[in-house]
C-alpha positions, 0 to 999 in steps of 0.5 A, spaced: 375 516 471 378 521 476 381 514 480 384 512 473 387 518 473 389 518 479 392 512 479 395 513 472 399 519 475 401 516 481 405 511 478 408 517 473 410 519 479 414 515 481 417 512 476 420 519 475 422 519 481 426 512 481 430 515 474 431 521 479 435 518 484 438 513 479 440 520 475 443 523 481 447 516 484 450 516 477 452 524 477 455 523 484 463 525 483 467 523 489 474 528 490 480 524 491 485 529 493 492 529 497 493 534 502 500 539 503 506 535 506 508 537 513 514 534 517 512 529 523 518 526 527 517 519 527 520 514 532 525 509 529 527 504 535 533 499 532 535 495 538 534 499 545 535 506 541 529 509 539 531 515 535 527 521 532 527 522 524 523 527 521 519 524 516 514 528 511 507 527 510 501 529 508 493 528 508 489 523 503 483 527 503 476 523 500 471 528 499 473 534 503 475 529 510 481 527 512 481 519 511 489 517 512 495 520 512 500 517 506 508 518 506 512 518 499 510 518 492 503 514 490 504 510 485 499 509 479 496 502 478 491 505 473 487 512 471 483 510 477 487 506 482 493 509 486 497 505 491 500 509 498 503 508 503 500 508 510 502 512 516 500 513 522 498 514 530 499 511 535 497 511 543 504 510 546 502 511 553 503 507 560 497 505 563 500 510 570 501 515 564 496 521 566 497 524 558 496 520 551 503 520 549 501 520 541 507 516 536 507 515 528 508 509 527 510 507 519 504 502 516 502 497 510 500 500 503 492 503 502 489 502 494 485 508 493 479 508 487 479 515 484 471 513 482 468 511 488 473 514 493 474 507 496 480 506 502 483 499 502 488 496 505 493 491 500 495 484 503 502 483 502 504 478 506 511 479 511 511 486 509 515 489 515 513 496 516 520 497 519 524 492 515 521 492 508 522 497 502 517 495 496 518 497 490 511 497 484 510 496 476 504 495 474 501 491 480 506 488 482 509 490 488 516 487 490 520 488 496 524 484 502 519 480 508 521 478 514 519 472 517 514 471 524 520 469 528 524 474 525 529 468 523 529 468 516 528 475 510 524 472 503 524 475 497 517 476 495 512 480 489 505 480 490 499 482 486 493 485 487 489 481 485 491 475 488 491 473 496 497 468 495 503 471 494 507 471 486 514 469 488 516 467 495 523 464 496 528 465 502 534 470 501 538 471 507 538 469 515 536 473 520 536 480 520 541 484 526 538 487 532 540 494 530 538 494 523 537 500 520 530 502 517 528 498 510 534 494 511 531 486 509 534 488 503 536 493 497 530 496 494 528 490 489 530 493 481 525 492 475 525 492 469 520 490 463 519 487 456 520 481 458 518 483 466 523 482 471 525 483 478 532 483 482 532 482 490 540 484 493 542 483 499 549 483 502 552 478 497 545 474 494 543 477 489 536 473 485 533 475 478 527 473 477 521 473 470 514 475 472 509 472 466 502 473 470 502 469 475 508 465 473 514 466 476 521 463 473 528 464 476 533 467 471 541 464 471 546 469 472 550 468 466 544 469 463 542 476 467 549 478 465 547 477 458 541 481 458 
């Protein structure tokens, strides 16, 4: 009698302790936050000329410890995703060099989960920490890339949820050797019912209709009307 009872409490015991650890994973809370702004000098080299512009940034803080550091304003894909854009430092010492010589340098853009305080790195191909200025709706991101050669700028949307970019389409040649920041092209222009996106650049200027993951060009005349 004793051994079944044993037994019996036992296994009690342990199904009370599984709904414990089940309950406490369930009651985790994780804290999103972002931290003060303070201003940094950011190096912007435009040819052989590298010149220092003050930059504010500030801290993305998941559960009281620094993660990344973000600048500009985040942008709300969701009530519980949010992107930002990343920045950084770098070691931009010579091997000869006897201190670190440390430089922030501009990165790509962070989705951040408010629930489960998960950090990841959005896929935007072409995207030019330098050149390209990105303009968000929803979970669009639309903005100005660069090609590997440097030889031709693209008008581009991607979406989170896809690796392969939306739209793609070439918008203008090489860019000059002592083009300023965020210069591939204007910010792109959104507007929405019915969703639509517009990239300038010097005398180009292309709308297109974003239906999903279909993409259609729309005629000037056309846009004029609208």
């Amino acid at each position: 009698m004793w051994r079944k009872f044993g037994i019996v409490f036992l296994v009690a015991a342990s199904v009370g302790t599984f709904f414990h650890g089940v309950a406490d994973g369930a009651a985790k809370v994780h804290t999103v936050a972002l931290g003060k702004w303070t201003t940094v000098q950011w190096t912007a080299a435009t040819g052989n000329v590298e010149k220092p512009v003050p930059m504010k940034v500030r801290a993305l803080i998941v559960d009281g410890r620094v993660k990344e550091y973000v600048i500009g304003s985040p942008h709300d894909v969701t009530d519980r995703l949010f992107v930002a854009r990343r920045i950084f430092r770098v070691n931009d010492s010579l091997p000869e060099d006897a201190t670190p010589h440390w430089q922030w340098q501009r990165g790509g853009w962070l989705v951040v989960d408010r629930l489960t305080g998960k950090i990841s790195s959005v896929n935007l191909p072409e995207f030019d920490p330098f050149y390209s200025a990105a303009s968000w709706y929803r979970d669009y991101v639309a903005y100005c890339g660069v090609s590997d050669d440097g030889k031709k700028t693209y008008a581009l949307v991607a979406q989170l949820s896809r690796r392969k970019a939306v739209l793609k389409k070439v918008l203008g040649e090489a860019i000059a050797e002592n083009a300023a920041p965020d210069s591939a092209c204007s910010p792109p222009q959104w507007q929405k019912a019915p969703a639509r996106v517009s990239f300038e650049s010097g005398s180009t200027k292309l709308t297109f209709a974003i239906r999903g993951h279909v993409v259609d060009q729309v005629a000037d005349d056309e846009d004029d009307d609208e």
